[in-house]
N, CA, C and O atoms as CSV, one atom per row, in Angstrom:
chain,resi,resn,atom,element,x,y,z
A,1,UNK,N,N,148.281,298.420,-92.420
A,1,UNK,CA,C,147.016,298.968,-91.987
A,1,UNK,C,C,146.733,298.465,-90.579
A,1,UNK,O,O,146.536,297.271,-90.352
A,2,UNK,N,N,146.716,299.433,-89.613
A,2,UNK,CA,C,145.825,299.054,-88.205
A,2,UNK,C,C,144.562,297.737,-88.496
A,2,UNK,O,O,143.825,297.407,-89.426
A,3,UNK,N,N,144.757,297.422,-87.554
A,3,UNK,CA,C,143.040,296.360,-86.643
A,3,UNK,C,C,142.297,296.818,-85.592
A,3,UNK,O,O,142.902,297.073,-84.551
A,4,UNK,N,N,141.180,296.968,-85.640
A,4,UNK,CA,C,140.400,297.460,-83.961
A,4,UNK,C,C,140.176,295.725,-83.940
A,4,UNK,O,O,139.544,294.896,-84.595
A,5,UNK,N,N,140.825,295.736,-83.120
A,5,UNK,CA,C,140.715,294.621,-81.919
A,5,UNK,C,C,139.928,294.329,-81.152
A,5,UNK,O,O,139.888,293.153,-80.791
A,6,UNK,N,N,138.792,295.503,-80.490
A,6,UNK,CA,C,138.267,295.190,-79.015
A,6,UNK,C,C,137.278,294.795,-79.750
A,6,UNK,O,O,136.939,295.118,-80.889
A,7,UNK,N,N,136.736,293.891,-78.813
A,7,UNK,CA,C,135.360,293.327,-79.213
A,7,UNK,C,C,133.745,293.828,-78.446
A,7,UNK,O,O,133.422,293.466,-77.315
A,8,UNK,N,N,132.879,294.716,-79.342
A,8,UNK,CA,C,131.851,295.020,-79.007
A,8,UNK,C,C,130.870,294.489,-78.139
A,8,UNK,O,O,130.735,293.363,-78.618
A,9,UNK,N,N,130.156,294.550,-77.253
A,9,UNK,CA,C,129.269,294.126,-76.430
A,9,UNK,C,C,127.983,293.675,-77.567
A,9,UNK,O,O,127.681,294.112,-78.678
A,10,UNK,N,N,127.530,292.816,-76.876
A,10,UNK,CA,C,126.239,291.996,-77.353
A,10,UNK,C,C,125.294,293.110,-77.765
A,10,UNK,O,O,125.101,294.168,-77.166
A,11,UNK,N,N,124.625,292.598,-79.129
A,11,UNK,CA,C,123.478,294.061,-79.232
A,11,UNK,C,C,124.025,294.389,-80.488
A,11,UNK,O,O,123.049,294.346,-81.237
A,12,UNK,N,N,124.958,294.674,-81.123
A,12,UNK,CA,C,125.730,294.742,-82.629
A,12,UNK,C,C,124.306,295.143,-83.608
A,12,UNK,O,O,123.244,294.521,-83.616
A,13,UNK,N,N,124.561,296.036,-84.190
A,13,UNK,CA,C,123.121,296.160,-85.082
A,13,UNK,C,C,123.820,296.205,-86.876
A,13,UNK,O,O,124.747,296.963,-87.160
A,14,UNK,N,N,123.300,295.450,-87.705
A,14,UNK,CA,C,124.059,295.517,-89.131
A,14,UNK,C,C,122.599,296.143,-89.913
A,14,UNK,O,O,121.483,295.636,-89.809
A,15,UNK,N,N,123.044,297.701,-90.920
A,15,UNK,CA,C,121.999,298.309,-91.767
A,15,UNK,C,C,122.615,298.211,-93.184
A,15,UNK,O,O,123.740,298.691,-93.324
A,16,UNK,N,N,122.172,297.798,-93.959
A,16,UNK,CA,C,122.780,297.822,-95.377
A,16,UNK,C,C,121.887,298.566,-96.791
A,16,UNK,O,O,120.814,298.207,-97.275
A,17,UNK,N,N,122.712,299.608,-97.161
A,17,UNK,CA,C,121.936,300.545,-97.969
A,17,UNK,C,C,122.721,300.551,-98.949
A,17,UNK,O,O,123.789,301.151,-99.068
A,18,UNK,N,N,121.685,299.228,-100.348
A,18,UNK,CA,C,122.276,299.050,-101.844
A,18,UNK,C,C,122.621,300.337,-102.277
A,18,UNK,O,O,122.005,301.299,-101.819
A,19,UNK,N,N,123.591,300.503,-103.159
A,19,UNK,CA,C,124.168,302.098,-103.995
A,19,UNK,C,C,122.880,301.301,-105.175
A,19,UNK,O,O,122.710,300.093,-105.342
A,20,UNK,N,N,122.086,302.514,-105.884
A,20,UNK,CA,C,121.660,302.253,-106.516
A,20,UNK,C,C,121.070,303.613,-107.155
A,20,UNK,O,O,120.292,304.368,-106.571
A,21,UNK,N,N,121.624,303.808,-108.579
A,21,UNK,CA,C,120.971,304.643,-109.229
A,21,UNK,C,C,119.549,304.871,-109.909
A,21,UNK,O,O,119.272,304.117,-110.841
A,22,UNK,N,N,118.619,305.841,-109.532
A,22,UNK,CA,C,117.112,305.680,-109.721
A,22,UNK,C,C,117.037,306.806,-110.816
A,22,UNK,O,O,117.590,307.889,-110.627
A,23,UNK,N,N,116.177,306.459,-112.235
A,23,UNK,CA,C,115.368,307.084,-113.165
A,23,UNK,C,C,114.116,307.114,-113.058
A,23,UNK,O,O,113.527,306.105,-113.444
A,24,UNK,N,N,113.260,308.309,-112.485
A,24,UNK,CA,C,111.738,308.335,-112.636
A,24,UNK,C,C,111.601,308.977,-113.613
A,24,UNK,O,O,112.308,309.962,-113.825
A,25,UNK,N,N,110.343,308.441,-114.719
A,25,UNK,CA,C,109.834,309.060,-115.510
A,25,UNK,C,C,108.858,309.737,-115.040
A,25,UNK,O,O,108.679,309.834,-113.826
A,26,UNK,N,N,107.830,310.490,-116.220
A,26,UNK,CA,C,107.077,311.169,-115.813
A,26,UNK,C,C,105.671,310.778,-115.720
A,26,UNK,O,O,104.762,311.502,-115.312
A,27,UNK,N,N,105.543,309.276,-116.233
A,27,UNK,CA,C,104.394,308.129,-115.720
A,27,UNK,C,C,104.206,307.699,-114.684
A,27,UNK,O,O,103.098,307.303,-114.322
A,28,UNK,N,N,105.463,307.673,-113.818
A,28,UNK,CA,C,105.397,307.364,-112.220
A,28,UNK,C,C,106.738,306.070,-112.712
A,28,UNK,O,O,107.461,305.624,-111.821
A,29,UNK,N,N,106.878,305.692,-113.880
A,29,UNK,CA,C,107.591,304.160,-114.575
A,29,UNK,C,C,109.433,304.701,-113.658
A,29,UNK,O,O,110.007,305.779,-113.812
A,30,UNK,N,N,109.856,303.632,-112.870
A,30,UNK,CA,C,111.030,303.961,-112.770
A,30,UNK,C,C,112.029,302.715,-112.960
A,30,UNK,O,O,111.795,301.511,-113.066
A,31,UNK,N,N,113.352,303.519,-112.965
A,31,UNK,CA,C,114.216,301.961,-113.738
A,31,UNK,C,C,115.410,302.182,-112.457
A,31,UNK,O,O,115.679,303.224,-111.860
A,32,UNK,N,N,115.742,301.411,-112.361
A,32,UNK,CA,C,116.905,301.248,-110.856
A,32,UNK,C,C,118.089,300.235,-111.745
A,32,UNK,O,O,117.970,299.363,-112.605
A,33,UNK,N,N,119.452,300.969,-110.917
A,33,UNK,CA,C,120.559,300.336,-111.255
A,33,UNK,C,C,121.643,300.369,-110.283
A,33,UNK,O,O,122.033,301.293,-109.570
A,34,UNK,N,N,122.220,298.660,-110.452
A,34,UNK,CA,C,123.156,299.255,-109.092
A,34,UNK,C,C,124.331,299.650,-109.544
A,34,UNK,O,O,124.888,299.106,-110.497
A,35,UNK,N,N,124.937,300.897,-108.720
A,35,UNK,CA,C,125.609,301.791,-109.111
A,35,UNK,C,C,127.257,301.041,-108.535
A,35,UNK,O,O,127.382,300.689,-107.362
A,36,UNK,N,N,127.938,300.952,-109.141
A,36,UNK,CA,C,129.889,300.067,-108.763
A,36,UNK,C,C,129.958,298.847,-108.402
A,36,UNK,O,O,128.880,298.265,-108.286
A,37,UNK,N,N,130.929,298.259,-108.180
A,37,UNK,CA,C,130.961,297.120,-108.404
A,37,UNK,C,C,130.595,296.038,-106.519
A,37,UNK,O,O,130.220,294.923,-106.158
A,38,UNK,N,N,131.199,297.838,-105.698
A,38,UNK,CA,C,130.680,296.824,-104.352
A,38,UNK,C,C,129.560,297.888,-103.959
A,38,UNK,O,O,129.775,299.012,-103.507
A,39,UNK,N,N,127.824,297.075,-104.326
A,39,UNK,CA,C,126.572,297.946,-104.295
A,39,UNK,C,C,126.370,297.813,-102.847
A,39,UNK,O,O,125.699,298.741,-102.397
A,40,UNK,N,N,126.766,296.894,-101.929
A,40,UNK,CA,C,126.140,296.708,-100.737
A,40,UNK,C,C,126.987,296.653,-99.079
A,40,UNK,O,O,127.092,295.872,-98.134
A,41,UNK,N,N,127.539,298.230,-99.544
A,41,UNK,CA,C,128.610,298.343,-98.170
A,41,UNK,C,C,127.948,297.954,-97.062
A,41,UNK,O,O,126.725,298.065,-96.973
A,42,UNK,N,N,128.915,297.320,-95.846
A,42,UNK,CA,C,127.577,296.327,-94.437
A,42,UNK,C,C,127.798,298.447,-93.400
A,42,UNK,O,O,128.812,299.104,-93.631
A,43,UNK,N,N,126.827,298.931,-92.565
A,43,UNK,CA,C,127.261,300.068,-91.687
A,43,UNK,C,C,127.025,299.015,-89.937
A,43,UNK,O,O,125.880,299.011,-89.484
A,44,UNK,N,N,127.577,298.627,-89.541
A,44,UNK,CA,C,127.440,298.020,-87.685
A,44,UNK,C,C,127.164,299.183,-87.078
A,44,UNK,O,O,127.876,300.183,-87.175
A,45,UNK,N,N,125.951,299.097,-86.320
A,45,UNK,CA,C,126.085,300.404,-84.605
A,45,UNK,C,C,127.031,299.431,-83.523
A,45,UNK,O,O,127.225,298.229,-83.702
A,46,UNK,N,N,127.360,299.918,-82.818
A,46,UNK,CA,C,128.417,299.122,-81.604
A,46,UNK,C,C,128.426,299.774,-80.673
A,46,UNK,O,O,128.663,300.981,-80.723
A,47,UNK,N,N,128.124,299.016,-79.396
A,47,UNK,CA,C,128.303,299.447,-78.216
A,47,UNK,C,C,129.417,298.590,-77.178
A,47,UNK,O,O,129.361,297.424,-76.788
A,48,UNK,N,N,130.114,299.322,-76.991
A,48,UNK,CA,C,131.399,299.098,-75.881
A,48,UNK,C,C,131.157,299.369,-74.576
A,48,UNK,O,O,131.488,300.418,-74.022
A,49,UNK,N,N,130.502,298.316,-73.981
A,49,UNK,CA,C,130.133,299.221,-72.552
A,49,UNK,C,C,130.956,298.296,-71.079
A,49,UNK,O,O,131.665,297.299,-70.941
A,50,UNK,N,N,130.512,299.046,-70.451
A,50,UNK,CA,C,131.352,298.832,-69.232
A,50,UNK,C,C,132.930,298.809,-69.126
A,50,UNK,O,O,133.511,298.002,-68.401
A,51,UNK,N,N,133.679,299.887,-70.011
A,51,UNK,CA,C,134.583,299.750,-70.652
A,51,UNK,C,C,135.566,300.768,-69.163
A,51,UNK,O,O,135.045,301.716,-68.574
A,52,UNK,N,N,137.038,300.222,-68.852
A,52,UNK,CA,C,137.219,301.279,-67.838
A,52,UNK,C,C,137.729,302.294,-68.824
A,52,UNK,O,O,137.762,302.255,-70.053
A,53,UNK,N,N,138.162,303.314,-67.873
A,53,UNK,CA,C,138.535,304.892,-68.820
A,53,UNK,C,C,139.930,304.657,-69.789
A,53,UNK,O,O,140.118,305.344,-70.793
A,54,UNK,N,N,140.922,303.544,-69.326
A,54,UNK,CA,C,141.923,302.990,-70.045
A,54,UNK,C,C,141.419,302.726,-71.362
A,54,UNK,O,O,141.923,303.117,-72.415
A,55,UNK,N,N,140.394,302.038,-71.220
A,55,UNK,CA,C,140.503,301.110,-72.768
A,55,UNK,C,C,139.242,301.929,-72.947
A,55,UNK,O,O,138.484,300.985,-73.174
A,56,UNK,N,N,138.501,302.953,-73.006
A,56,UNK,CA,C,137.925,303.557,-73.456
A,56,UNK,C,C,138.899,304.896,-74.358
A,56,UNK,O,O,138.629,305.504,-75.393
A,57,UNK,N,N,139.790,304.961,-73.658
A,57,UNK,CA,C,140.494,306.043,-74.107
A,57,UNK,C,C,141.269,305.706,-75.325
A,57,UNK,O,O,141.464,306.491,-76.252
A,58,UNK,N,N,141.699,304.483,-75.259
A,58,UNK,CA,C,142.272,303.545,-75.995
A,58,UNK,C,C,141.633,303.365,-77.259
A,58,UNK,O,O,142.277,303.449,-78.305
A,59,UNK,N,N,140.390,303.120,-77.232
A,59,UNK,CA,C,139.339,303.522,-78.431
A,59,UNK,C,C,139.139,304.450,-78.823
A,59,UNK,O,O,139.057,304.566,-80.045
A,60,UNK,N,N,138.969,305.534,-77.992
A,60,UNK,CA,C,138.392,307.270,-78.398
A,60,UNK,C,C,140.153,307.351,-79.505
A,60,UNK,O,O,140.277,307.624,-80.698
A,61,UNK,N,N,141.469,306.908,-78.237
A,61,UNK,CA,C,142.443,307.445,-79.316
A,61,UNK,C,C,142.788,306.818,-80.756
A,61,UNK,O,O,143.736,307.203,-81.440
A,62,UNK,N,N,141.671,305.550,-81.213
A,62,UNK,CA,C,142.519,304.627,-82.199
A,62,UNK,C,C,141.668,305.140,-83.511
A,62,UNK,O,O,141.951,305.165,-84.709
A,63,UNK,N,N,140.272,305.619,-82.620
A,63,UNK,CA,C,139.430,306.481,-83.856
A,63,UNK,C,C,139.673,307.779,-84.398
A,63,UNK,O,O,139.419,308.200,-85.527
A,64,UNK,N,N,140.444,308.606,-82.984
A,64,UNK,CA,C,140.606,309.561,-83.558
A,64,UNK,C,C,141.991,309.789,-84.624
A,64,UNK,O,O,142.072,310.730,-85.413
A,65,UNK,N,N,142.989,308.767,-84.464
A,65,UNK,CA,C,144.017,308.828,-85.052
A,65,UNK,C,C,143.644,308.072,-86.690
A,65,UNK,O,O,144.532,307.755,-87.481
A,66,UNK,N,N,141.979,307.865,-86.981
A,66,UNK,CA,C,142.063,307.205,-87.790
A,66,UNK,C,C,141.458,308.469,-88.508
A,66,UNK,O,O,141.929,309.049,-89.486
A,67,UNK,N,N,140.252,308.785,-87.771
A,67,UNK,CA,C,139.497,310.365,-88.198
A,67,UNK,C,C,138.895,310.380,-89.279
A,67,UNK,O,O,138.806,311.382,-89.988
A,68,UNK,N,N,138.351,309.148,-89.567
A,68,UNK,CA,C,137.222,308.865,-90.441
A,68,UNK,C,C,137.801,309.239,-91.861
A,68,UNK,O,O,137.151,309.889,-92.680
A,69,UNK,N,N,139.046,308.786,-92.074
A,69,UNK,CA,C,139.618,309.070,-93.438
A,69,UNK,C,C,140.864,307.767,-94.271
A,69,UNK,O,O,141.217,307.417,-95.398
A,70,UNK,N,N,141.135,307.448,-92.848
A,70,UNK,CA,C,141.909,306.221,-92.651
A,70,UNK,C,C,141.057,304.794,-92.683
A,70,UNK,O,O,140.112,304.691,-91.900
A,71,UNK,N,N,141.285,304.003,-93.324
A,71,UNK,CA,C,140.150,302.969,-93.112
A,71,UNK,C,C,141.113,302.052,-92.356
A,71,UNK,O,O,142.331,302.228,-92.374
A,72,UNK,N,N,140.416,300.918,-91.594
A,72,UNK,CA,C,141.016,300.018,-90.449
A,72,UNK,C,C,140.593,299.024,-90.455
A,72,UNK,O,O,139.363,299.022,-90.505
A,73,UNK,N,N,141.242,297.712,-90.413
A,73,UNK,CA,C,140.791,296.252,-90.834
A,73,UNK,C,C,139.873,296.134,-89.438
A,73,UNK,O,O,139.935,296.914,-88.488
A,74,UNK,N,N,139.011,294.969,-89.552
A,74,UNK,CA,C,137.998,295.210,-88.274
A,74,UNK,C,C,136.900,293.845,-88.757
A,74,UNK,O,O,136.157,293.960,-89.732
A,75,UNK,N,N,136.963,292.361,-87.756
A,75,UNK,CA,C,136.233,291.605,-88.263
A,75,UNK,C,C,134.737,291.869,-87.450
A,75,UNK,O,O,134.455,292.137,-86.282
A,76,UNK,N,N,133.904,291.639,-88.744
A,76,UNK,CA,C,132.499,291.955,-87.971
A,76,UNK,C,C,132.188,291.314,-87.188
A,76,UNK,O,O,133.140,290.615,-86.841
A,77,UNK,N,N,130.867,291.010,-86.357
A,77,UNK,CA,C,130.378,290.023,-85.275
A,77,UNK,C,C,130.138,288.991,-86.258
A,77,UNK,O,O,130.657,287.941,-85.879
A,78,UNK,N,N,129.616,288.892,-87.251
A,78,UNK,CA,C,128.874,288.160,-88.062
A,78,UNK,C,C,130.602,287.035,-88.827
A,78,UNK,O,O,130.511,285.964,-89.427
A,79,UNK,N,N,131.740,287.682,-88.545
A,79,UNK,CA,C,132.850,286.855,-89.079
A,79,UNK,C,C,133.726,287.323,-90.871
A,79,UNK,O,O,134.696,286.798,-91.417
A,80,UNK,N,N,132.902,288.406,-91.286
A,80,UNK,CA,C,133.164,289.577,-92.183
A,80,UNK,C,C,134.570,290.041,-91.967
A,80,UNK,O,O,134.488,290.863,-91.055
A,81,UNK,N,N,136.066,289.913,-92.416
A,81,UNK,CA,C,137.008,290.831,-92.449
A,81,UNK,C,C,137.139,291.543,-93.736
A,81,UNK,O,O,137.379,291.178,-94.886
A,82,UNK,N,N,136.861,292.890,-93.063
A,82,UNK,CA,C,137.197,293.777,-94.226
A,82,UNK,C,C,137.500,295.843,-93.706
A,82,UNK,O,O,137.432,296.278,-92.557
A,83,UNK,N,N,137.724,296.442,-94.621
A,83,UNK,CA,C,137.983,297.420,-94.492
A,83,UNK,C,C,137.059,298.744,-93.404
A,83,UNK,O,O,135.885,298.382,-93.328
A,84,UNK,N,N,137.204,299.590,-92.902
A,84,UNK,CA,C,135.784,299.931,-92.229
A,84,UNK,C,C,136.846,301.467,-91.758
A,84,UNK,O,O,138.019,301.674,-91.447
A,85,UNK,N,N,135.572,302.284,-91.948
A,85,UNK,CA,C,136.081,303.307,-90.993
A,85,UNK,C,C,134.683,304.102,-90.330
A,85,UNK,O,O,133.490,304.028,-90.624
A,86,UNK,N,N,135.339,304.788,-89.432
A,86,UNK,CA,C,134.558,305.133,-88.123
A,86,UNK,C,C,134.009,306.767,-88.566
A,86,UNK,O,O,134.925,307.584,-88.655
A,87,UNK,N,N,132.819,307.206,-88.801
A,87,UNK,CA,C,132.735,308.331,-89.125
A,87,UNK,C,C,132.163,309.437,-87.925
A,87,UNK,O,O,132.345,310.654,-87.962
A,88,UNK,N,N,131.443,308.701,-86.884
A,88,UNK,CA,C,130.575,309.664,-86.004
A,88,UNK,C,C,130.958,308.125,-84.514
A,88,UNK,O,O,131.037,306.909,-84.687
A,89,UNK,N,N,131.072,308.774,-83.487
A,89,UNK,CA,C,131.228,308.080,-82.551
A,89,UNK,C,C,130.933,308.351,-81.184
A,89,UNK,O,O,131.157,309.549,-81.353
A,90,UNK,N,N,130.661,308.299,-80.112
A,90,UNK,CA,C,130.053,309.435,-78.756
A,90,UNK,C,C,130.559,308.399,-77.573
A,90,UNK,O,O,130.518,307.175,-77.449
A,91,UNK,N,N,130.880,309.100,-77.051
A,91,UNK,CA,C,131.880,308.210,-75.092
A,91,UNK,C,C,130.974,309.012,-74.132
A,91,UNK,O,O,130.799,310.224,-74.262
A,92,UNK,N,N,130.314,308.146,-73.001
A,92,UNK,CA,C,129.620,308.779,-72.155
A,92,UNK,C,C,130.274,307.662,-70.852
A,92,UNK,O,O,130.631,306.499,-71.036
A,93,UNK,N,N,130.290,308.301,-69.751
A,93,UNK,CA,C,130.927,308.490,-68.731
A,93,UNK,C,C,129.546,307.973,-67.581
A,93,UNK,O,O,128.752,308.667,-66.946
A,94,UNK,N,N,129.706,306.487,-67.672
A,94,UNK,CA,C,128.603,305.903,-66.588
A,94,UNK,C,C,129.129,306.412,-65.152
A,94,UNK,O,O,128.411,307.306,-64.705
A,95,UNK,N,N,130.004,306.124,-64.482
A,95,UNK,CA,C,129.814,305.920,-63.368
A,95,UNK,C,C,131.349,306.255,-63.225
A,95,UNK,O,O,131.995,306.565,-64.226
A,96,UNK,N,N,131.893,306.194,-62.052
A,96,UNK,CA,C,133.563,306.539,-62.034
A,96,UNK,C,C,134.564,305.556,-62.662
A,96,UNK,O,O,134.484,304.552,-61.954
A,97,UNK,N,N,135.566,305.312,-63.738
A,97,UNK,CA,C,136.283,304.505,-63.887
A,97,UNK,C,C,135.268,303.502,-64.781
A,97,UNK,O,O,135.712,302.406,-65.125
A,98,UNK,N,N,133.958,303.875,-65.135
A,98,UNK,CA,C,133.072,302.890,-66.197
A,98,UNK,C,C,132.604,303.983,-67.176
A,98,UNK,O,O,132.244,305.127,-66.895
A,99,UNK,N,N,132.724,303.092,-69.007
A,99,UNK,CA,C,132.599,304.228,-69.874
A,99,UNK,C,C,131.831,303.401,-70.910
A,99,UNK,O,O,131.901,302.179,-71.041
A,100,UNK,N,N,130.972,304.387,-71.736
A,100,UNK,CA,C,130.521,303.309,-72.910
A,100,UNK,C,C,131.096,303.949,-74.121
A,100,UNK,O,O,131.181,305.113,-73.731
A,101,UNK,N,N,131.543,303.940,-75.334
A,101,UNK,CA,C,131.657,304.281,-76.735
A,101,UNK,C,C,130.615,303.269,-77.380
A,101,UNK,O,O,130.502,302.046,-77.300
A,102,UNK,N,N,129.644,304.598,-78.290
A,102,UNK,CA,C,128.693,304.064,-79.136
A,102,UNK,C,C,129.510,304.363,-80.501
A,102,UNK,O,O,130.318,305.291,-80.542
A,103,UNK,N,N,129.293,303.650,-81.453
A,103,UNK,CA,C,129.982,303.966,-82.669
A,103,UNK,C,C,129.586,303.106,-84.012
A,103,UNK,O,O,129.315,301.908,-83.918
A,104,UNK,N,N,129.573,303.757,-85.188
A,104,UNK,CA,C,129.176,303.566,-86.617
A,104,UNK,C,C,130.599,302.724,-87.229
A,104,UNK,O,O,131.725,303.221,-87.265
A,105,UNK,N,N,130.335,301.732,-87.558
A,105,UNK,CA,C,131.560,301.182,-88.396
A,105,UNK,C,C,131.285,300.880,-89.544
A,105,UNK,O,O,130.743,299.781,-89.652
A,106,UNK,N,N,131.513,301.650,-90.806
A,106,UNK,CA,C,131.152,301.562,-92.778
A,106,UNK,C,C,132.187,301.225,-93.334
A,106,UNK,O,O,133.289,301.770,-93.266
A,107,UNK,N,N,131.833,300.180,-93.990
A,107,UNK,CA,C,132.500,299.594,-94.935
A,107,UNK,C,C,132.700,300.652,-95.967
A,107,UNK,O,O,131.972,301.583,-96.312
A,108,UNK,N,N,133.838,300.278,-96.355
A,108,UNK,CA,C,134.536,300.732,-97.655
A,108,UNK,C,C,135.454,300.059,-98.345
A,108,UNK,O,O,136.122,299.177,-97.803
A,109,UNK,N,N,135.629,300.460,-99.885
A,109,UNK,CA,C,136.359,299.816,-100.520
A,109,UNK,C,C,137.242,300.642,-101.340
A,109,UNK,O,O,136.796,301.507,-102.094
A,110,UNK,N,N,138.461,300.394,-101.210
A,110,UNK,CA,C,139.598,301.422,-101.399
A,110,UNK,C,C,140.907,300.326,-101.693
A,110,UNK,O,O,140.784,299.214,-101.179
A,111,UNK,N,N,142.253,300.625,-102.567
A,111,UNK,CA,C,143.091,300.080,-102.050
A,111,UNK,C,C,144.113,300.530,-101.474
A,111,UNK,O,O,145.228,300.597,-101.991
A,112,UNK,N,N,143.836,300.860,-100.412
A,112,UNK,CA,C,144.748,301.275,-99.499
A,112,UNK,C,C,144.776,300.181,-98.356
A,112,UNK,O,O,145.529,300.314,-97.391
C-alpha cells in the first residue's frame, strides 16, 4: 500500500462523525446505537500551500491514481497511522510556480 508523505501546512482541521444508528418513537423517546465496530472514523481538511507546481502535481497525481477508492497509509498531524482516502480535493494556482491543494482525508477501515 502507498504513503502520502508530504506534510500539510499548519491549520490541519480534525471533524469526527460517530456511525450511529437512531430509533425515534412517536413520543419524541429516542434510542441511539453505535453502528460497527470502528464508530468513530477521524475526516482532516489540509492545506498544502506554497507548494511549487512540481510537488503540487505530485499530489494532484498521487490522489488521482488513488481516486478515492484506493485507501493510502497517511500519519495524521495529531501522530494517528492509519488507512485514509481522499474523496474531494481542489489545486488553485497562487501566483506563478506557487500552488495550494485543499483536501479531505477519511479514515477507513478495510483490509486491504
Amino acid at each position: 500500500m502507498a504513503t502520502f508523505t508530504w506534510i500539510a501546512s499548519t491549520g490541519a482541521s480534525l471533524t469526527i462523525r460517530p456511525i450511529v444508528r437512531r430509533v425515534t418513537f412517536g413520543d419524541g423517546y429516542e434510542q441511539r446505537l453505535a453502528f460497527g465496530l470502528n464508530t468513530q472514523p477521524e475526516v482532516w481538511t489540509l492545506e498544502f500551500r506554497a507548494l511549487t507546481t512540481v510537488n503540487a502535481s505530485a499530489i494532484d497525481a498521487f490522489l488521482r491514481l488513488h481516486g478515492a477508492i484506493r485507501p493510502f497509509d497517511w500519519t495524521t498531524p495529531s501522530g494517528l497511522t492509519g488507512k485514509f482516502i481522499c474523496e474531494e480535493w481542489s489545486r488553485s494556482i497562487d501566483e506563478p510556480n506557487i500552488e495550494t491543494i485543499r483536501a479531505n482525508f477519511k479514515q477507513v477501515f478495510d483490509l486491504s
